[in-house]
VOLOLUM-204735 format. One record per residue (C-alpha): x negated, y negated, z negated; residue number from 1. Coordinates in pm, whole numbers, plus 50000, padded with zeros to 5 digits. Last residue first. Example, Ala and Ser with C-alpha at 12.3 -4.5 7.8 and 13.67 -1.06 7.14 Angstrom:
<atoms>
+-------+-------+-------+-----+
!     X !     Y !     Z !   n !
+-------+-------+-------+-----+
! 48633 ! 50106 ! 49286 !   2 !
! 48770 ! 50450 ! 49220 !   1 !
+-------+-------+-------+-----+
</atoms>
This chain:
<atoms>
+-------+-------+-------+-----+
!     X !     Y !     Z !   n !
+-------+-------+-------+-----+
! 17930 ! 83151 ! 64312 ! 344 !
! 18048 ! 83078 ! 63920 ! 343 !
! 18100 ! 82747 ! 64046 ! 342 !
! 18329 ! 82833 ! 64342 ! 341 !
! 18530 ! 83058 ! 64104 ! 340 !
! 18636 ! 82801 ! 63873 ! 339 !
! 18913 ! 82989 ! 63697 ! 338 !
! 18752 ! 83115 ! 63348 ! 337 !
! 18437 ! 82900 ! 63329 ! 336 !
! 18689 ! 82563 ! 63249 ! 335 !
! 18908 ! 82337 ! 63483 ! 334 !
! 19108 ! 82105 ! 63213 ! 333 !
! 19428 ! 82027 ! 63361 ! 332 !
! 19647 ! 81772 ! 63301 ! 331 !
! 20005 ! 81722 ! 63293 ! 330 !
! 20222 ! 81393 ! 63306 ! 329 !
! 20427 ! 81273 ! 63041 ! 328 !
! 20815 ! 81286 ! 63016 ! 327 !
! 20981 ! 81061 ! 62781 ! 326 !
! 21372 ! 81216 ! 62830 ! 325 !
! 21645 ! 81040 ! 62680 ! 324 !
! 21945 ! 81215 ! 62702 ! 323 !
! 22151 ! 81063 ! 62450 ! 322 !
! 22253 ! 80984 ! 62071 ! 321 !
! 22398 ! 80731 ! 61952 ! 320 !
! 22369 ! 80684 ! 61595 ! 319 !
! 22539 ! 80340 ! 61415 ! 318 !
! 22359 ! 80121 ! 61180 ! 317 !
! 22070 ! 80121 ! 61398 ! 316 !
! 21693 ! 80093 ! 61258 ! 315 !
! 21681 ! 80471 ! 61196 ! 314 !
! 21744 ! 80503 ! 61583 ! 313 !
! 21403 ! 80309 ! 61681 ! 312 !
! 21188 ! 80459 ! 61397 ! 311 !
! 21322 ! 80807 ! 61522 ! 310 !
! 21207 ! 80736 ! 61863 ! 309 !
! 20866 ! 80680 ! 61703 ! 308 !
! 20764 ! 80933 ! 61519 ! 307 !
! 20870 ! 81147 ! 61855 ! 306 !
! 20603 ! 80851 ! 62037 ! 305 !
! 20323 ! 80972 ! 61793 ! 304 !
! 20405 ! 81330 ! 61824 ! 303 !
! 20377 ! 81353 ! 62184 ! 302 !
! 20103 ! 81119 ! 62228 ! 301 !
! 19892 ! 81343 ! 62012 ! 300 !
! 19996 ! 81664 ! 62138 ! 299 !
! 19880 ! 81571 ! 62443 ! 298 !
! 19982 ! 81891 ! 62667 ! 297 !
! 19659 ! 81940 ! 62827 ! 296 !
! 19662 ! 82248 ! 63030 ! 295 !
! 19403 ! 82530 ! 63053 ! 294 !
! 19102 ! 82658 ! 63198 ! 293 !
! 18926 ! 82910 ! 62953 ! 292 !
! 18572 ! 82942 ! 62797 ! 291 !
! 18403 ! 83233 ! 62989 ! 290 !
! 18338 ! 83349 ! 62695 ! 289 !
! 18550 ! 83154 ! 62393 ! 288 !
! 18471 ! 82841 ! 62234 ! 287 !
! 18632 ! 82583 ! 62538 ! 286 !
! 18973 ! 82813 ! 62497 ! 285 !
! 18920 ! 82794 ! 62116 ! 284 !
! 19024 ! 82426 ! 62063 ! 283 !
! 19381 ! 82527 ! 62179 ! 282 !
! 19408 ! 82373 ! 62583 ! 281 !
! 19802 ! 82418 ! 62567 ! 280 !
! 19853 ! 82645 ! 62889 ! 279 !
! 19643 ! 82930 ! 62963 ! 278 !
! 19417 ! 82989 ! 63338 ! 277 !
! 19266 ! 83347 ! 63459 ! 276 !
! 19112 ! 83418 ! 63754 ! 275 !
! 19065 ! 83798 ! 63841 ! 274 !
! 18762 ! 83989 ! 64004 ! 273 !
! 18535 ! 83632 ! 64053 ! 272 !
! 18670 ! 83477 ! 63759 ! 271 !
! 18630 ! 83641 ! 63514 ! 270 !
! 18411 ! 83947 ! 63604 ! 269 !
! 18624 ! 84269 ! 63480 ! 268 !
! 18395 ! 84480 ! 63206 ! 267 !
! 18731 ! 84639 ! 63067 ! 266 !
! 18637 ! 84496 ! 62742 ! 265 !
! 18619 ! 84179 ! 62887 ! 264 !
! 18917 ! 84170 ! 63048 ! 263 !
! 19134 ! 84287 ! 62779 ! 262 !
! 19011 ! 83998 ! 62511 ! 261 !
! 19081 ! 83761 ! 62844 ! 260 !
! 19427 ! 83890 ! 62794 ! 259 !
! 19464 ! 83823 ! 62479 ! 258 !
! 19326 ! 83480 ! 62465 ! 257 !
! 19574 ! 83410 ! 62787 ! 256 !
! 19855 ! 83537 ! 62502 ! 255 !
! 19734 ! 83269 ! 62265 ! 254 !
! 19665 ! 83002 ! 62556 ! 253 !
! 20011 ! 82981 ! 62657 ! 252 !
! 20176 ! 82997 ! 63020 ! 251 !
! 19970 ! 83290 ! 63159 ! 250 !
! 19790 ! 83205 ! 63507 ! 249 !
! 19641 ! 83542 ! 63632 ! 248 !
! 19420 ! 83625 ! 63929 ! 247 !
! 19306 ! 83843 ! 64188 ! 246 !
! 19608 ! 84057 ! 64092 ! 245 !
! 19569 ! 84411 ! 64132 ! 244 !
! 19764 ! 84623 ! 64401 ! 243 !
! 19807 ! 84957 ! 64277 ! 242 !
! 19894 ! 84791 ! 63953 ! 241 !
! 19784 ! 84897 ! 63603 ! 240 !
! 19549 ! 84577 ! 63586 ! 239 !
! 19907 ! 84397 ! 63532 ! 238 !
! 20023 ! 84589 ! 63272 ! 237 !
! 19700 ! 84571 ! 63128 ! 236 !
! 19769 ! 84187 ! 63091 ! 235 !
! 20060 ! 84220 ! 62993 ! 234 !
! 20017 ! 84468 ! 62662 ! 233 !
! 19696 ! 84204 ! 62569 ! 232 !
! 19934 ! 83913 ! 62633 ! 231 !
! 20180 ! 84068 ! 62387 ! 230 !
! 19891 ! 84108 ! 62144 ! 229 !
! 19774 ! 83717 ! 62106 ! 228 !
! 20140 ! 83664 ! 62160 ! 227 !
! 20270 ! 83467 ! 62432 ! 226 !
! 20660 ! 83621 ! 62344 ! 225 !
! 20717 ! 83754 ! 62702 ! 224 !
! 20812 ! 83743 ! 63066 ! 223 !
! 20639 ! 83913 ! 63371 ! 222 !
! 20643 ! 83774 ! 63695 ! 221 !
! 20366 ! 83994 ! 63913 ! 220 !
! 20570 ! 84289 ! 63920 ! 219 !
! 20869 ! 84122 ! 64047 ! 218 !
! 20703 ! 83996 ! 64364 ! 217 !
! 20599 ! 83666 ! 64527 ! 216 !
! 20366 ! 83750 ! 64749 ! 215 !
! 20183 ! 83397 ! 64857 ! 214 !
! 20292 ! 83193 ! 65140 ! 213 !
! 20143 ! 82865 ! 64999 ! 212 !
! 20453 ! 82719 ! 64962 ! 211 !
! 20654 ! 83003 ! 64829 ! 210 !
! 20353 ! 83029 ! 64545 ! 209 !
! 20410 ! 82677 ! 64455 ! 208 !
! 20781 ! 82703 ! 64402 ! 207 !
! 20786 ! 83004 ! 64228 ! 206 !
! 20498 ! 82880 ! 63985 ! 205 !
! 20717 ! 82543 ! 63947 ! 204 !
! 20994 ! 82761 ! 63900 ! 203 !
! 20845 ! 82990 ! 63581 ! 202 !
! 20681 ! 82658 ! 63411 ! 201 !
! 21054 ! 82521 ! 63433 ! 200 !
! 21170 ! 82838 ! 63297 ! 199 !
! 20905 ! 82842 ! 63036 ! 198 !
! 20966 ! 82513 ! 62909 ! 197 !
! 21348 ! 82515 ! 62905 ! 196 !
! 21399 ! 82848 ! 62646 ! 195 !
! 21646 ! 83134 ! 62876 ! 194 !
! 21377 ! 83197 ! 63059 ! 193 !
! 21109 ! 83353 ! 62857 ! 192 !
! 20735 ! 83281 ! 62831 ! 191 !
! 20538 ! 83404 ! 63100 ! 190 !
! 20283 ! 83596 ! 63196 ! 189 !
! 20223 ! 83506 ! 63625 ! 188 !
! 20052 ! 83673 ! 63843 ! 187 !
! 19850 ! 83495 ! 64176 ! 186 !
! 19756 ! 83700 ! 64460 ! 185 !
! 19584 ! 83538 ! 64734 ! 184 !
! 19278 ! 83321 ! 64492 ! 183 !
! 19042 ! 83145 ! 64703 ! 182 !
! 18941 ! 82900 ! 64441 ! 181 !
! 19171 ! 82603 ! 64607 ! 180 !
! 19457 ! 82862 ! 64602 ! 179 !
! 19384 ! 82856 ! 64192 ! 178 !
! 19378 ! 82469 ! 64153 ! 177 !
! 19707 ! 82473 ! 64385 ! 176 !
! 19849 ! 82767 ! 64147 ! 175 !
! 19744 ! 82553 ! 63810 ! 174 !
! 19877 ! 82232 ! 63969 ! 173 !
! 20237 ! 82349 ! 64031 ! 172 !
! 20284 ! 82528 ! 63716 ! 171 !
! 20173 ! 82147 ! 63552 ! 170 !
! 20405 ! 82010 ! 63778 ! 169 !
! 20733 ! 82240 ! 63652 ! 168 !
! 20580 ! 82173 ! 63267 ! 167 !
! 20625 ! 81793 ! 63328 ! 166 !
! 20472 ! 81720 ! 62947 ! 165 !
! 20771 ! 81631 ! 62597 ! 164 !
! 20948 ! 81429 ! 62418 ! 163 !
! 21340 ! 81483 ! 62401 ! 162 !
! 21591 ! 81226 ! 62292 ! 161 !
! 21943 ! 81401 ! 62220 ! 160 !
! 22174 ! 81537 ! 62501 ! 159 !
! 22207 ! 81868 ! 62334 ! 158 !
! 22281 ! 82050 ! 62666 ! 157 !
! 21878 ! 81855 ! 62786 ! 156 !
! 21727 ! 82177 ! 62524 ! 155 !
! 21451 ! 82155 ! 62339 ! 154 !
! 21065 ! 82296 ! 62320 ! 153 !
! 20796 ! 82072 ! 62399 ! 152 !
! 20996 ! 81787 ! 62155 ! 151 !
! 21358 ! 81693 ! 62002 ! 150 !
! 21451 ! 81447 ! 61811 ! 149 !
! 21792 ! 81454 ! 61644 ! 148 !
! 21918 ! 81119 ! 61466 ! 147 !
! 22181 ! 81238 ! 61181 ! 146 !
! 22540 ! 81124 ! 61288 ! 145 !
! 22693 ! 81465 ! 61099 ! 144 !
! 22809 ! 81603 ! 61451 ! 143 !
! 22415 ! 81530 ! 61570 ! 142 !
! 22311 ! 81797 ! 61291 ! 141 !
! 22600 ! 82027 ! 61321 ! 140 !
! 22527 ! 82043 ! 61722 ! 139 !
! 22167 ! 82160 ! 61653 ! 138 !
! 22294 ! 82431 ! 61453 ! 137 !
! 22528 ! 82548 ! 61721 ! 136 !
! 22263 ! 82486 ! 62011 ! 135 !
! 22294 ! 82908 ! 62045 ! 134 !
! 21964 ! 83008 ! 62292 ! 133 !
! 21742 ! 83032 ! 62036 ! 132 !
! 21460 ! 83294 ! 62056 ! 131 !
! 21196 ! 83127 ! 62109 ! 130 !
! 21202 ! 82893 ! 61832 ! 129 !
! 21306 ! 82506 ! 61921 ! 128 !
! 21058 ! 82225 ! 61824 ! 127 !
! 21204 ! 81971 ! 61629 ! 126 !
! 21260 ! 81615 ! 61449 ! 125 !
! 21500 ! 81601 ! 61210 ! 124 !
! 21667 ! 81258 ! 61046 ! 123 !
! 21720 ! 81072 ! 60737 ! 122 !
! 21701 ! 81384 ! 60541 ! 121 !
! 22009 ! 81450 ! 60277 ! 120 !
! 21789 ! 81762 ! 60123 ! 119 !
! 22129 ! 81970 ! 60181 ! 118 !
! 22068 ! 81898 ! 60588 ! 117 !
! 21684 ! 81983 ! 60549 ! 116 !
! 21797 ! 82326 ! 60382 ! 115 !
! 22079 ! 82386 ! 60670 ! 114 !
! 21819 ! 82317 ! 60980 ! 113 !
! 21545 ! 82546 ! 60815 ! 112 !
! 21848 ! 82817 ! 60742 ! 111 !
! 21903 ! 82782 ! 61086 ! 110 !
! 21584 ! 82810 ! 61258 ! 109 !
! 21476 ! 83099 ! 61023 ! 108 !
! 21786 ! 83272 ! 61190 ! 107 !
! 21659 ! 83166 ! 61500 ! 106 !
! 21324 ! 83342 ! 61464 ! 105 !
! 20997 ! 83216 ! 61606 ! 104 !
! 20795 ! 83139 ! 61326 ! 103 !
! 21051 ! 82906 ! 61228 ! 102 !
! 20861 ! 82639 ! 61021 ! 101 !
! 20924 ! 82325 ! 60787 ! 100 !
! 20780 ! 82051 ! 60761 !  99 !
! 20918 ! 81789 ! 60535 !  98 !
! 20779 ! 81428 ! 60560 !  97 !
! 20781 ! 81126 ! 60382 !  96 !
! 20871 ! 80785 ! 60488 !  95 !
! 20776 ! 80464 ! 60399 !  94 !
! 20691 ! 80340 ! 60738 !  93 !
! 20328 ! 80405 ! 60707 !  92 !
! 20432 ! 80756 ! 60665 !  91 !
! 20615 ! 80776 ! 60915 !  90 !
! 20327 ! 80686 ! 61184 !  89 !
! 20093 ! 80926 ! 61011 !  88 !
! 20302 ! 81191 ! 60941 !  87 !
! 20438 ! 81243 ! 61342 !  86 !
! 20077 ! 81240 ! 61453 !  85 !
! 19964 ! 81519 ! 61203 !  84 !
! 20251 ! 81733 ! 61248 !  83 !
! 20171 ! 81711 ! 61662 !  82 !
! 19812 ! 81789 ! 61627 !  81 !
! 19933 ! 82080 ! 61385 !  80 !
! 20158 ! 82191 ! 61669 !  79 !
! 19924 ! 82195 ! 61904 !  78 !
! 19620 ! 82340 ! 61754 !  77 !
! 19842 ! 82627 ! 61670 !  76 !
! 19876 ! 82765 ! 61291 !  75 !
! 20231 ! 82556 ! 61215 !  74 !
! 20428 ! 82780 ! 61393 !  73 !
! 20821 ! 82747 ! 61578 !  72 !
! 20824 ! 82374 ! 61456 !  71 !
! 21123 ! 82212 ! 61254 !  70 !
! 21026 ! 81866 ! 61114 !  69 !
! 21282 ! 81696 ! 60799 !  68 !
! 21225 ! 81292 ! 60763 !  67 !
! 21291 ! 81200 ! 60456 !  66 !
! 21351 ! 80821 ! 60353 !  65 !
! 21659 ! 80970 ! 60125 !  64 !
! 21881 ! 80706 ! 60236 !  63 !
! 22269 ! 80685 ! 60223 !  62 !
! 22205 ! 80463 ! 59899 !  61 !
! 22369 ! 80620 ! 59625 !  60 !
! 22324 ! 80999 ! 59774 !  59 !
! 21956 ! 80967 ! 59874 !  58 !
! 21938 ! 80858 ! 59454 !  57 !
! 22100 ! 81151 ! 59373 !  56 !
! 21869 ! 81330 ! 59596 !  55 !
! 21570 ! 81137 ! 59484 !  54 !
! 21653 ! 81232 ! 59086 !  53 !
! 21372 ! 81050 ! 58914 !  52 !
! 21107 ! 81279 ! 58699 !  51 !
! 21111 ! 81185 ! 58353 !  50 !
! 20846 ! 81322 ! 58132 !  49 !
! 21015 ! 81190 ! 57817 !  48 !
! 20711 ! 81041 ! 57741 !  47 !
! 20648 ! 80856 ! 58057 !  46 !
! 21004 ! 80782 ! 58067 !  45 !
! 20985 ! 80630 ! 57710 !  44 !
! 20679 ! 80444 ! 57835 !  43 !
! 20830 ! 80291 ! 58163 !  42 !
! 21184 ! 80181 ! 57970 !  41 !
! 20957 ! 80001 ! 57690 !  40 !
! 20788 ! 79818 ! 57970 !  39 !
! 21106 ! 79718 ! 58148 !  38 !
! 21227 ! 79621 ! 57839 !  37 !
! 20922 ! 79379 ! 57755 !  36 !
! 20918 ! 79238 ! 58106 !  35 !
! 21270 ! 79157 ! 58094 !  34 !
! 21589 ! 79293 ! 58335 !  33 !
! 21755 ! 79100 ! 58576 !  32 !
! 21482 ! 79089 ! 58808 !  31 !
! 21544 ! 79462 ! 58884 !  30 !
! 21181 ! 79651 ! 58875 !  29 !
! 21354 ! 80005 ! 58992 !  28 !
! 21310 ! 80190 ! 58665 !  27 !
! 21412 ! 79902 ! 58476 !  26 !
! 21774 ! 79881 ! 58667 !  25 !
! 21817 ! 80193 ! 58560 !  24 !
! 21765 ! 80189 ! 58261 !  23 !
! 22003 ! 79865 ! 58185 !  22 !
! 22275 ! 80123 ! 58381 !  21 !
! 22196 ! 80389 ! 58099 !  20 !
! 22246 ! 80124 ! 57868 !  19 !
! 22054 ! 80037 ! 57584 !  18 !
! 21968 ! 80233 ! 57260 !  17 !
! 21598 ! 80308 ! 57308 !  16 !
! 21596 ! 80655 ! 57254 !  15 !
! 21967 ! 80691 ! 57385 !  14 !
! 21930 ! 80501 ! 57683 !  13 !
! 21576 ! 80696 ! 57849 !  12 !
! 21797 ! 81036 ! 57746 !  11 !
! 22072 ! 80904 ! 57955 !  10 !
! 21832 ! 80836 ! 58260 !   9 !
! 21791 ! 81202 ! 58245 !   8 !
! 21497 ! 81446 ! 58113 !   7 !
! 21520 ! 81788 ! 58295 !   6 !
! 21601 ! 82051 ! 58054 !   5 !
! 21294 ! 82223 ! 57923 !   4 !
! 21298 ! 82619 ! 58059 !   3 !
! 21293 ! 82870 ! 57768 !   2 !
! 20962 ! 83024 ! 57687 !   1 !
+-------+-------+-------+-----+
</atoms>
């Protein structure tokens, strides 16, 4: 079967032997135009099965009311929480939204970014993939005047609005809940340096450690892709030392998963051997045994107030974009996994 051609406003004119422009102006309830045409219009599209050209339309106006969303993975709690938030404030604002994901990979990144751009969005909001370092793609979007919103993951070089917790405090907490267990030799799995979060999560663990005296050595900093199975490899990485950690913060709950999955099967009391703590609080981490302490990163708030800042620059006729950071504060939810006193 050949594929129908598209019906066009033409096809509308010709049938009822008006004006393409007269057509038009039915289709989008013009005053100017009668009931009883406006009617006929309706019922020839209906037949016709006419489907209205949005990016023509995005073209005429300037305004597709898209709104184009980049996240590395669209299977964590968090970044569904965050989807969620972001649709239901747009939406009520007439907007609709594309998601689209990276799983990780900057090329994905880019073609995402170039697709949204050829769809005429009114704006991206995003999460950057771990392995982007070059802001290229990022700097097209901003160079074409298109608000930018960035959030968790995104880097302050872009100077666009970013959304997202104090990862450097939330390091900071974990190790001072941990010291306050007992623990003396803290590890650390995590992500990689060159993306903001991680490094930030990396120095606040530095920092704490150095405070408390602690041995800070190479072999207990380990960076990787916070995998289910790449915190698996770490993990017995780290129980292959001479000298053991007593316990392990790992800065995402997927790869802590992992490791706990390691742990167990090794028959290693958690926490009174090792302590172990994830970042991101996923459902699972109060389902799994010991259920696991973690970080709240309020995925709700975050995605609500990135809705938002776009809200704010799609009301200006002209985009100006700059570092605006909306920081929110940490929290951590003490679970089976690190409180040691409890398990006592």
């Amino acid at each position: 079967m050949g594929n129908k051609k598209k019906a066009t406003i033409k096809d509308i004119a010709n049938v009822l032997n008006i004006s393409p422009a007269a057509v038009s102006k039915a289709l989008h309830n013009d005053s100017r135009i009668s009931d009883k045409t406006k009617k006929a219009v309706r019922q020839v599209a209906k037949n016709l099965n006419y489907q209205p050209n949005h990016l023509a339309s995005a073209l005429r106006k300037g305004k597709s009311n898209l709104v184009g969303l980049i996240v590395p993975r669209t299977n964590s709690n968090f970044f569904s929480s965050v989807i969620q938030n972001i649709e239901e404030v747009l939406n009520k604002e007439g907007y609709n939204v594309i998601i689209t994901q990276s799983n990780e990979s900057y090329k994905k990144e880019c073609d995402n970014i170039d697709t949204l751009l050829f769809t005429q969005v009114d704006g991206i909001i995003a999460s950057m993939a771990n392995e982007t370092v070059d802001l290229d793609y990022y700097e097209k979007v901003k160079s074409k005047g298109i608000p930018l919103i960035l959030f968790d993951r995104g880097e302050n070089d872009l100077n666009v609005d970013y959304i997202g917790i104090n990862d450097y405090d939330s390091s900071h907490m974990i190790v001072e809940h941990l010291v306050n267990q007992g623990c003396k030799r803290i590890a650390h799995i995590g992500g990689f340096k060159h993306t903001r979060i991680y490094n930030n999560r990396i120095k606040g663990y530095i920092d704490a450690i150095k405070k408390h005296n602690l041995p800070l050595e190479n072999e207990l900093l380990i960076e990787s892709n916070l995998s289910i199975k790449d915190g698996r490899a770490k993990m017995q990485q780290l129980l292959n030392l001479k000298n053991r950690p007593d316990a392990v913060y790992v800065a995402g709950d997927y790869a802590a998963l992992g490791a706990l999955q390691v742990l167990n099967e090794q028959h290693i009391n958690i926490p009174k051997d090792i302590a172990l703590v994830g970042f991101g609080n996923e459902p699972f981490t109060a389902m799994v045994t010991p259920s696991i302490s973690s970080i709240n990163q309020h995925s709700e708030d975050i995605g609500k107030r990135a809705a938002l800042t776009f809200l704010e620059h799609a009301k200006k006729d002209v985009i100006t974009q700059t570092l605006n950071k909306q920081i929110l504060d940490a929290e951590l939810v003490i679970r089976a996994s690190s409180d040691i006193k409890k398990s006592h």
